[in-house]
Each structure stands twice: as structure tokens, then as C-alpha cells.
N, C-alpha and C positions, 0 to 999 in steps of 0.2 A: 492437128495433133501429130501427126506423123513426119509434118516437119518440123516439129519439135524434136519431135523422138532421133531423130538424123541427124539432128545440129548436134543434140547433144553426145551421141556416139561418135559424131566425127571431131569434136573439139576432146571428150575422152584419146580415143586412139591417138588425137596431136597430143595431149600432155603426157602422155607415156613414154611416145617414141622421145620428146623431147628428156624425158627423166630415165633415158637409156632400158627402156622397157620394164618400169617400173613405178607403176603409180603409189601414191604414199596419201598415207592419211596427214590430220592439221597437223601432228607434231614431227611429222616427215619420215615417222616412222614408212617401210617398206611393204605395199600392199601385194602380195602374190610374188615371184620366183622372178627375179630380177634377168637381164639379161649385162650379162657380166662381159661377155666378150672384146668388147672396146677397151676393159681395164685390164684384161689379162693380159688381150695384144701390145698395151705400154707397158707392162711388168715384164713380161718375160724377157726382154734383153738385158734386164739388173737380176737376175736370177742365174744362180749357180749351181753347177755339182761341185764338192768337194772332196777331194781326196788325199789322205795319209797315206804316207808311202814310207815302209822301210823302219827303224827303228822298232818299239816292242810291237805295232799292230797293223794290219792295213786295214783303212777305216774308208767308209764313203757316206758321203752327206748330201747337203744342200746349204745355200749361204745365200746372200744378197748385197748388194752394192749399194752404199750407200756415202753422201759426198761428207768427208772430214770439215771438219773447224775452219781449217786452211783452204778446203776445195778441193784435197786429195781423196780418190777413189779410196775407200775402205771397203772389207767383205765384213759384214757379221755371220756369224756360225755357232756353231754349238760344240763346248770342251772337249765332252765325248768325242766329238769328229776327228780333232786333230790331235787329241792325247796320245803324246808317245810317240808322235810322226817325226822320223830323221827328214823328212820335205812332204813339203804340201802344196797340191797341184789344183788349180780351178779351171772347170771347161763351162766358156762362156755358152750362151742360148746360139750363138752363131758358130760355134763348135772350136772357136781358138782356146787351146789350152795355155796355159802357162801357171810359173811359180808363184807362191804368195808367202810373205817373211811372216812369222808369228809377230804381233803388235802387244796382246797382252790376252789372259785369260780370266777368267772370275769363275772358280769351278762351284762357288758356291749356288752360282746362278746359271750354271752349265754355256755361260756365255762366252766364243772366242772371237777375238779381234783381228781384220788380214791385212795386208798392204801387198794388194799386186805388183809385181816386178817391173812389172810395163810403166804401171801408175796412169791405166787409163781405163777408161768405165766406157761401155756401149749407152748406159742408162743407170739411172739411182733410185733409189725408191729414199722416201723420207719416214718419219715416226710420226703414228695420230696419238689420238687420245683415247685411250683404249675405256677411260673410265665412262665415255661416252655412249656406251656400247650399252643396249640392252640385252635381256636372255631373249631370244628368239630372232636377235637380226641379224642379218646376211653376212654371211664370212668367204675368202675365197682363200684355197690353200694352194700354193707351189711348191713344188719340189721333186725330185727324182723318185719319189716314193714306190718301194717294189721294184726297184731297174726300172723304171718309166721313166728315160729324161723329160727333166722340167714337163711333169704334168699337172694341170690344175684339176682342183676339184670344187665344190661349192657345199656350202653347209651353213649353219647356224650357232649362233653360239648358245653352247647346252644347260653352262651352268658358271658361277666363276665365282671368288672370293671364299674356294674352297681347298683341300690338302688333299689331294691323291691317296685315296686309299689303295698303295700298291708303291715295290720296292724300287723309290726315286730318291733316293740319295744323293745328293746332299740339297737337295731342292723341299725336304719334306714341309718347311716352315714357309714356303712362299702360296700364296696365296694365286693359284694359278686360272686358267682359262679354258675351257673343256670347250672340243668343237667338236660338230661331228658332219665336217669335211675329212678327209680321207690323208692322213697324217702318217702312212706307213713308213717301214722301214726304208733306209735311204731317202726321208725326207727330214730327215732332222734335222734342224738350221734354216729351212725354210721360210720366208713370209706367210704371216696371216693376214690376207689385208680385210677393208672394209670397204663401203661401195662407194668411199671417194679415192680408192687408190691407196690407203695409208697402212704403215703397219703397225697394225695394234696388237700382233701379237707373232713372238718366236716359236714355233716348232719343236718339241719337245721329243714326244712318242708317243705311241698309242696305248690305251689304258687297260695294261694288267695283259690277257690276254683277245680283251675286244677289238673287234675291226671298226667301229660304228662309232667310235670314241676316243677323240685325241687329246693331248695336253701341251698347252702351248703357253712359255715365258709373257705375260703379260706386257705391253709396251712401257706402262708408267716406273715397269723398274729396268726393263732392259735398256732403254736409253738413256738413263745417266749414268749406267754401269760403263755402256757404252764411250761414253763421252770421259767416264774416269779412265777406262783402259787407253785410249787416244790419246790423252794427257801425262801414259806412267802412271797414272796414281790406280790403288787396289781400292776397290768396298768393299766398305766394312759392312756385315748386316749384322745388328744388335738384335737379340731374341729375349723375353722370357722363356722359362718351360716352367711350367705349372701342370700339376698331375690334378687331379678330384677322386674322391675317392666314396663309398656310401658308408658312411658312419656304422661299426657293430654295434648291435642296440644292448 
């Protein structure tokens, strides 16, 4: 019996360490607090700070690197970041600064597009499927958040397929991503990734005036915004608005 009991603890412990310290149930969901650090360690050199300089604001973000159409290094970011910026500066994870051209924006989606000067990337991160996602599974946030360059944090994804009750503008019809990984100020434009590395979700702000609560651009709409801004072309997002009302009797 006890060597039973041993086999079996010691072929657990191997399928963990091999699932990056994370054992998962049959549908792969994640059993217990992942160990995230092997994915952070390849994220962080496509992770950015971003900075507006000069023109109506100075602005500071976060962004990430991701390869274009063509294989050219692009940064995504967030509108707010660079709105108004006479230049915009990115400091890489390995601390080389340099300039980035604006490529195009979608303020509808708070989404901005870069093309570093250099046109070289230490590393890229790519786009998952965010629709993949269930409520409760493991999310990892980067970004400069609170002057912490490129810090990551870890959380859960809270809730999603919902509208920010709080003043987000012009985002109020998207249908967003609630984390509650650690989304402060100075991480907006940041990656959301998932525990294959991918980004399922942009970086928005934190909700209303909570610390426990972020909102972040969904992957399924930010990357074909993406891929339109790349292209020159603008999206469109088509809305109803319907009010309801309770009938006077």
C-alpha cells in the first residue's frame, strides 16, 4: 500500500513540474496557482514602456511587440497613451530606448498601432483566443503599472461579456474582460496573456476607483482592429442603442 501511495505522489509531482506547475483537470482546465515564471521570462523582452512626449500631454504606458503581415516589428498600445504626443518613445525590457512613427489608431477601441524606428524587436508576443477563456482561469498582466517597470502580476479572469459600469468612453459598447491581476496606472497597453503565452487580452484601466479590478480590450476584437490599422484601413463598429423602459400603468 505505501508503495502504491509513492508511485502515485511521485508520477503527480512529475505531471506538474511537467505542466509548468500546474496540474489540470480532463478538460485542462488549471488545478491550483500555476507557476507562471517560464512564461513571463519569454514575455518580458516584447513588453514595453511607452511614452508621449511633448505636443498637448505627456503620457506614459505600456505596449508590446508584436511581428506585422510582412514580419516587421509592430508595438500595440492604447490611444489614450499616445494621444496628442508631438513623439513617442518606447523603452525596451533590456532598457534601449528609442522612437516609434504612429501607424494608425481606433479610438473607438482605445487601440494604437507603432512602428519602431529601428524596426527590430528583442521578442513578439502573438494573439490567442480569448473566447477560449473561462471565468476563473489564470491570467498574467505586464506592464509598468504604478512606475514599476515591466512588472507582472497574476490573477483570474473575473468576469467578461460585460460594459464597465464606470466613465470609459468611447469603449462603453464593447463588451470587455474584467481581471483582477493588477492593471494600474502606467500599465495601460499592456498584454494579458494566458498560460500558453498568448494575448487574449489589452490593458485598459482599473475599474472606477478599485485596485482589485481591471479592464482589459478583449483579443477577438483587438486583433483585427489591429491588422486593419497595419493595412491603413479604419473599423468600423456598427452598434444598436436600445433604451427599455417600464411601462406607466
Amino acid at each position: 500500500m505505501r508503495a502504491a501511495v509513492s508511485w502515485t505522489l511521485a508520477t503527480l509531482l512529475t505531471a506538474v513540474a511537467l505542466l509548468g506547475g500546474c496540474s489540470r483537470a480532463a478538460d485542462g482546465a488549471c488545478l491550483g496557482r500555476p507557476d507562471v515564471a517560464p512564461l513571463v521570462a519569454a514575455a518580458l523582452p516584447a513588453v514595453v514602456r511607452v511614452q508621449g512626449r511633448g505636443g498637448l500631454a505627456q503620457t506614459a504606458g505600456s505596449g508590446f511587440f508584436i511581428r506585422g503581415e510582412g514580419g516587421t516589428p509592430l508595438v500595440v498600445t492604447n490611444h489614450h497613451v499616445v494621444w496628442g504626443a508631438a513623439e513617442i518613445a518606447i523603452e525596451r525590457n533590456d532598457g534601449v530606448t528609442e522612437t516609434a512613427a504612429l501607424v494608425g489608431v481606433d479610438p473607438a477601441t482605445d487601440l494604437a498601432l507603432l512602428r519602431p524606428t529601428s524596426g527590430a524587436a528583442p521578442a513578439t508576443l502573438t494573439f490567442g483566443d480569448d473566447t477560449r477563456m473561462r471565468v476563473g482561469g489564470w491570467l498574467i498582466a505586464i506592464g509598468s503599472s504604478d512606475g514599476v517597470f515591466n512588472a507582472a502580476s497574476v490573477g483570474v479572469l473575473s468576469a467578461r461579456g460585460r460594459v464597465p459600469m464606470a466613465k470609459l468612453p468611447p469603449q462603453r459598447l464593447v463588451d470587455h474582460l474584467f481581471v483582477d491581476a493588477t492593471l494600474g496606472a502606467g500599465g495601460s497597453g499592456g498584454p494579458v496573456l494566458d498560460l500558453e503565452g498568448r494575448v487574449v487580452g489589452v490593458s485598459l484601466a482599473m475599474m472606477g476607483g478599485s485596485r482589485n479590478l481591471g479592464v482589459a480590450l478583449p483579443s477577438s476584437l483587438a486583433a483585427p482592429v489591429i491588422r486593419d490599422l497595419e493595412r491603413g484601413r479604419q473599423s468600423t463598429h456598427g452598434f444598436v442603442g436600445v433604451a427599455a423602459e417600464t411601462p406607466v400603468p
